[in-house]
C-alpha positions as CSV (number, residue, x, y, z in Angstrom):
1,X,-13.2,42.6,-23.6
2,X,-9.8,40.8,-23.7
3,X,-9.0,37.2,-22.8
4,X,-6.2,36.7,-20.0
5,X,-3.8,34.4,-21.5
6,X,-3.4,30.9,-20.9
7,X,0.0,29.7,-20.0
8,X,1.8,27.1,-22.0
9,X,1.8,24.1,-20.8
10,X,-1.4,24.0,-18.8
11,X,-3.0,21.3,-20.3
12,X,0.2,19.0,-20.0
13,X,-0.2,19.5,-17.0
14,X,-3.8,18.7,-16.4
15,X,-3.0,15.7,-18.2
16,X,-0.8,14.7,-15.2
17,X,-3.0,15.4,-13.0
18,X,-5.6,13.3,-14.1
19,X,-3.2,10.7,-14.9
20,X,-2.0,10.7,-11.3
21,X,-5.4,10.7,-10.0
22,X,-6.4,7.7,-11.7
23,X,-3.0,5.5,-10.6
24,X,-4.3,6.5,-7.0
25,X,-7.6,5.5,-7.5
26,X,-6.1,2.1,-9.1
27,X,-3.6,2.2,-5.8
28,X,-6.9,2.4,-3.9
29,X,-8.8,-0.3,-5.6
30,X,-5.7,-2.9,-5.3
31,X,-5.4,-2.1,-1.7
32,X,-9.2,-2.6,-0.9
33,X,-9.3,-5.5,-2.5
34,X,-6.7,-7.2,-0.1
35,X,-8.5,-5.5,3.1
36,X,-11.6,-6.5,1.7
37,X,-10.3,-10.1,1.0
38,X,-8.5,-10.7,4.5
39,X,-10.7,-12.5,6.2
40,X,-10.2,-15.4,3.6
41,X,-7.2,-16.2,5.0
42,X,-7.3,-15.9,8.5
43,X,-8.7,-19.4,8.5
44,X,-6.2,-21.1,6.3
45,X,-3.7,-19.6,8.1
46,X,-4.5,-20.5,11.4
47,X,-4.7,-24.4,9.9
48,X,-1.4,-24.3,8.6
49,X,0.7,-22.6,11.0
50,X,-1.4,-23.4,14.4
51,X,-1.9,-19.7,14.9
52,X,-4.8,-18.1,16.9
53,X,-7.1,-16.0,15.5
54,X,-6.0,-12.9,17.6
55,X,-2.6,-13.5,16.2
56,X,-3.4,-13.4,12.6
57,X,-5.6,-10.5,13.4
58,X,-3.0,-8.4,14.9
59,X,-1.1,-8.9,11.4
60,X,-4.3,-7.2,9.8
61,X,-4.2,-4.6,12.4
62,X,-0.7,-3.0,12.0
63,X,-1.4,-3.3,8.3
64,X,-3.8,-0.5,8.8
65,X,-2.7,1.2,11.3
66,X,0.4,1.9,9.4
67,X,-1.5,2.6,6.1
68,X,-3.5,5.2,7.4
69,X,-1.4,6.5,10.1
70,X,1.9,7.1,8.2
71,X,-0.3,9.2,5.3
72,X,0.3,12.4,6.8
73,X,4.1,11.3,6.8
74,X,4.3,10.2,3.0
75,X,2.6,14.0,2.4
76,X,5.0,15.8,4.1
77,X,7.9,13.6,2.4
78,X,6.4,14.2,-0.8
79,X,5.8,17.8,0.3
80,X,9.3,18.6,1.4
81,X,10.6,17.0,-2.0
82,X,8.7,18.8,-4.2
83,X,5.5,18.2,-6.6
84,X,7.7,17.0,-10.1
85,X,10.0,14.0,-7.8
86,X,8.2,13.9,-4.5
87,X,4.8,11.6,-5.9
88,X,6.8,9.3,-8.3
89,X,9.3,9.2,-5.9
90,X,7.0,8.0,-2.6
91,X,4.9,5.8,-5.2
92,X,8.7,3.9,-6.4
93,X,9.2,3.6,-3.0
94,X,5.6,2.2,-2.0
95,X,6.0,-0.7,-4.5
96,X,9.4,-1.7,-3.6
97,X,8.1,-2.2,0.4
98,X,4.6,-3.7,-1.0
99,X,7.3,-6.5,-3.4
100,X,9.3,-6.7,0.2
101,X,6.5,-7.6,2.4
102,X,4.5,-10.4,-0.5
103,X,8.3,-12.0,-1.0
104,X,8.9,-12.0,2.9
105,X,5.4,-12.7,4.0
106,X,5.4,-15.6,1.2
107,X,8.2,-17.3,3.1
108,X,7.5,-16.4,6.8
109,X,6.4,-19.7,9.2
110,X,7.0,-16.7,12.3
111,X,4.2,-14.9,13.6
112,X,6.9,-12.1,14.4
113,X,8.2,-12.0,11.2
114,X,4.0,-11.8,10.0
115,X,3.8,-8.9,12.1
116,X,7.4,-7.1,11.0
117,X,6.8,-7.6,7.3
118,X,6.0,-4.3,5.6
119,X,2.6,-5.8,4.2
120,X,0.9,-8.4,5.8
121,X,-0.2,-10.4,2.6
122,X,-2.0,-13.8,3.0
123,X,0.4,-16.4,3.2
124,X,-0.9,-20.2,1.3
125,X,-2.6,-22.4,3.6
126,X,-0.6,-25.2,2.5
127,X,1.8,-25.9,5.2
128,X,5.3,-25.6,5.0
């Protein structure tokens, strides 16, 4: 009975696989946290910055609307730009909008800029 041959490089490339699979379940984990933790802020918020709880919830709202919504998107990106540069590529990308949104959301005092940032992170309920 003969053996069909393994190609080289098949376990490197398990390897990544796994390893890519467990930085999305981190991704997950981080991200569920912050859903999980929202309504924490929504009343510090509203104290500081006098807005109404339908207005900070709308922030929430587009947060994951876009999150789930724009997945089939980031696929087909990552799809159309192949499986070696396509994930790193849209995971780079992820981070730099997730660093965007914290710095801008850490600064905003503008319920439209809350609702334009790219992640609606909490902002301190210190006011400004």
């Amino acid at each position: 009975m003969s053996q069909s041959p393994t190609p080289q490089g098949v376990a490197a490339s398990n390897g990544k696989r796994w390893a890519q699979l467990a930085l999305g379940v981190a991704c997950m984990v981080l991200i569920a946290n912050f859903q999980y933790g929202w309504t924490l802020f929504v009343a510090p918020m509203q104290k500081a910055h006098g807005w109404s709880a339908a207005e900070v919830q709308i922030a929430f709202s587009i947060f994951v609307a876009l999150e789930t919504w724009l997945t089939p998107l980031e696929g087909w990106i990552v799809d159309l730009v192949g499986p070696r540069r396509g994930p790193p590529y849209m995971i780079a990308f992820g981070g730099v909008m997730v660093a965007i949104g914290w710095t801008v959301n850490a600064e905003t005092d503008s319920i439209t800029m809350r609702y334009l940032a790219p992640a609606p992170m909490p902002v301190s309920a210190a006011p400004p």
